[in-house]
C-alpha positions in Angstrom: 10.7 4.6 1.4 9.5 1.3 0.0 6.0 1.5 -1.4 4.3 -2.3 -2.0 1.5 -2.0 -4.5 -0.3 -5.5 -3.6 -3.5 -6.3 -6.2 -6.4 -7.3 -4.4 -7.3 -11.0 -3.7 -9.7 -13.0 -5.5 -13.2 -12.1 -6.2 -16.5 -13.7 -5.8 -17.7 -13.0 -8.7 -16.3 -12.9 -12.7 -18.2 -10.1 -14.0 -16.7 -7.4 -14.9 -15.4 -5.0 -11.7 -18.4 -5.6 -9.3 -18.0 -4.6 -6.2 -17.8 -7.9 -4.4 -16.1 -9.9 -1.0 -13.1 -12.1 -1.4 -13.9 -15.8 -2.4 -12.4 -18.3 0.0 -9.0 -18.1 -2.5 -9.4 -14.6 -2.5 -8.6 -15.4 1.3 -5.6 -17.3 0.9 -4.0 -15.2 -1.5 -4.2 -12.4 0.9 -3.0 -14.2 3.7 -0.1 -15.6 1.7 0.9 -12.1 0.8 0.5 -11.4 4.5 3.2 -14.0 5.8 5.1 -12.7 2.7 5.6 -9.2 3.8 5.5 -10.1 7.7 8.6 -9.0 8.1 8.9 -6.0 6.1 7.9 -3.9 8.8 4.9 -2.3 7.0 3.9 0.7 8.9 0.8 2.0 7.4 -1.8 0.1 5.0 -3.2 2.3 2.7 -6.1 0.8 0.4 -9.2 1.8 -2.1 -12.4 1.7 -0.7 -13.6 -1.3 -3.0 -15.0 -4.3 -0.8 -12.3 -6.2 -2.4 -9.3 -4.1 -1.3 -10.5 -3.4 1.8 -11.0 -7.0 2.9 -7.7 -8.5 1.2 -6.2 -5.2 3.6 -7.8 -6.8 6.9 -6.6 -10.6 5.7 -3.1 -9.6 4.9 -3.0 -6.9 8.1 -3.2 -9.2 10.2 0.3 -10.2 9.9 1.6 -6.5 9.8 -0.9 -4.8 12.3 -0.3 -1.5 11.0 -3.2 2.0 10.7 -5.6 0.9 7.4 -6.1 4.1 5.6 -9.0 3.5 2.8 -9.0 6.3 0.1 -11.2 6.0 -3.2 -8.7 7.5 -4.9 -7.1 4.2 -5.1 -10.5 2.6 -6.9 -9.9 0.5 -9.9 -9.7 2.2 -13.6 -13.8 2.4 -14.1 -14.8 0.2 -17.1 -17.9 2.0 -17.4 -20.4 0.3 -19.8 -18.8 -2.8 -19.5 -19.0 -3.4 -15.4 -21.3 -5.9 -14.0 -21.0 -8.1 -17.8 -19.2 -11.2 -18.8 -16.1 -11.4 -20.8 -18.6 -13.1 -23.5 -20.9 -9.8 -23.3 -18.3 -7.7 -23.1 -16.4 -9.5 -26.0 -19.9 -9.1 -28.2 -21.2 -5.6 -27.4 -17.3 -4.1 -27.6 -15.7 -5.6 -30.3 -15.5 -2.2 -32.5 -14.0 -0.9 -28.9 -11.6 -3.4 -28.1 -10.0 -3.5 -31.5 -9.0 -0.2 -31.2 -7.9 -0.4 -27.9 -5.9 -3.2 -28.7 -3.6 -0.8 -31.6 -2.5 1.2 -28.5 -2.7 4.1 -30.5 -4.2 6.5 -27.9 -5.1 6.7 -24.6 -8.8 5.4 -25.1 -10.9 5.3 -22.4 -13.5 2.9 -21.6 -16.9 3.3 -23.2 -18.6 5.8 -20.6 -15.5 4.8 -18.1 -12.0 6.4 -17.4 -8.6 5.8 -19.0 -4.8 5.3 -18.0 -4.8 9.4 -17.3 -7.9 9.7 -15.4 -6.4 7.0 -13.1 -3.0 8.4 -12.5 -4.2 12.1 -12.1 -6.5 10.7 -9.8 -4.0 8.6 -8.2 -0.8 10.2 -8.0 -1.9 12.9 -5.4 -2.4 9.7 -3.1 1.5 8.6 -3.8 2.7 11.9 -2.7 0.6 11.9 0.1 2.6 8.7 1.0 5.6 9.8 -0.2 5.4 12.7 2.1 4.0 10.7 5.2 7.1 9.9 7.2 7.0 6.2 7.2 9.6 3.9 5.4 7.2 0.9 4.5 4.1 1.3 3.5 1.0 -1.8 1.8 -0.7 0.0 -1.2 -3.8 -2.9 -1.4 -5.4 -1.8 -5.2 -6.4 -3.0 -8.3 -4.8 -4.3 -11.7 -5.9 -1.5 -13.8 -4.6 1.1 -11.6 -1.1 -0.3 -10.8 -0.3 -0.6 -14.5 -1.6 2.9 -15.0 1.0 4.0 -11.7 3.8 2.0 -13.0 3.7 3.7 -16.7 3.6 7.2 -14.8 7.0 5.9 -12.1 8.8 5.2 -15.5 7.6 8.2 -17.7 5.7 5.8 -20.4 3.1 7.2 -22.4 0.0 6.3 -20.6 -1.8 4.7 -23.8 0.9 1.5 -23.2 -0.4 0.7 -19.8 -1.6 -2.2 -21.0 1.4 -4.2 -22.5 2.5 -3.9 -18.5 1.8 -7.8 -17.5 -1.2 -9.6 -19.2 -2.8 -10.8 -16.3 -1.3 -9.2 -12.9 -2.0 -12.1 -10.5 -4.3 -11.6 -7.2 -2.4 -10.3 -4.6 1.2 -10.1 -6.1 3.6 -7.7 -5.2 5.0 -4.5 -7.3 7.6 -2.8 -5.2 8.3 1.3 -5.7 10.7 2.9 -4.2 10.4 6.8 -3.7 13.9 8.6 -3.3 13.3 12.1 -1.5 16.9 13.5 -3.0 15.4 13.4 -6.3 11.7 13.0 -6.2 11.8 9.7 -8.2 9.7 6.7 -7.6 11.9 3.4 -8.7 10.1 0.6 -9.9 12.3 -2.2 -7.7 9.6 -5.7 -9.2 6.7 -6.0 -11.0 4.2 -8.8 -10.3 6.0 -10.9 -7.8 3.6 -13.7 -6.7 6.4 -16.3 -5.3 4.0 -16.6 -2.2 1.4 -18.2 -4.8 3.7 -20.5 -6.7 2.9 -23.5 -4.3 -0.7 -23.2 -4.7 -1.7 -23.3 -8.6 -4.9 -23.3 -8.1 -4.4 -19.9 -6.8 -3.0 -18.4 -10.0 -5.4 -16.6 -12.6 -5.0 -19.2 -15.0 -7.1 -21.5 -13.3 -9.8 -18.9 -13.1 -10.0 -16.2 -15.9 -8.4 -16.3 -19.1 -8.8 -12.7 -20.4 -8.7 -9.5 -18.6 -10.4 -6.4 -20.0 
């Protein structure tokens, strides 16, 4: 079974994890990633139930017209305190926070939020859910936070070292997993392909956000 964890597309908005539509790039990232996968014969598109996700699912589904399955489970990491601020507010009221998040010494969570373990324990009941469904290609349309968190779990990391897993995973790129039934293994296969946005650079995260939290 292949498994394509896709990050949502862009957001209207730059504070932190509001729960917002797609901008008009938003848009076109998720219809690129759409043509990209046309013919991977996706049959079931699973997503969380973020306005985001669900929206870059219905762009991008339109290419694959496969069942949209929306679980919460699949919700991005919860930055507590910090949603709905700036990187400048966040930056200010969290320095003492982000410091120490930065040694990757524990497994911190966020201040009133979740970390790397709440996400996979919440998470990885969803994956074997899908590893258990029956179908060979399945769209898993999420978030940044969670698919790092995922992809330190498929590789047995320590959970506090999600965050060395790609700076900046770029708006609707492509992670592909791989479950093996013979011996229960996910296999991470690529990690933040965005080929599909290559052409378009004003597509690409550097043209819109420099830091990620």
């Amino acid at each position: 079974m292949n498994i394509y964890l896709i990050r949502h597309g862009r957001q209207c908005s730059t504070l932190c994890s509001v729960d917002v539509p797609l901008s008009e790039e938003g848009r076109r990232q998720s219809i690129l990633v759409g043509k990209r996968l046309e013919h991977g014969n996706i049959d079931a598109v699973y997503s969380s139930s973020l306005i985001r996700a669900v929206e870059t699912s219905r762009e991008a589904n339109r290419f694959w017209d496969a069942p949209h399955i929306i679980r919460p489970e699949l919700k991005e990491i919860s930055f507590g305190e910090m949603e709905g601020l700036t990187d400048l507010e966040i930056a200010v009221k969290f320095a003492d926070f982000k410091k120490e998040q930065e040694k990757l010494e524990t497994d911190i969570p966020y201040p009133g939020g979740e970390c790397a373990g709440d996400v996979i324990r919440r998470a990885m009941p969803v994956f074997k859910e899908i590893a258990e469904s029956g179908y060979e290609h399945v769209a898993v349309v999420t978030h940044g936070g969670l698919i790092r968190a995922m992809v330190t779990a498929f590789l047995y990391m320590e959970p506090k070292n999600y965050r060395i897993l790609g700076n900046s995973l770029e708006n609707s790129s492509i992670t592909e997993v791989r479950w093996k039934k013979e011996s229960e293994c996910f296999f991470v296969e690529r990690f933040n392909d965005y080929a599909h946005l290559e052409p378009y650079p004003e597509l690409l995260r550097a043209r819109w956000i420099d830091t990620e939290n």
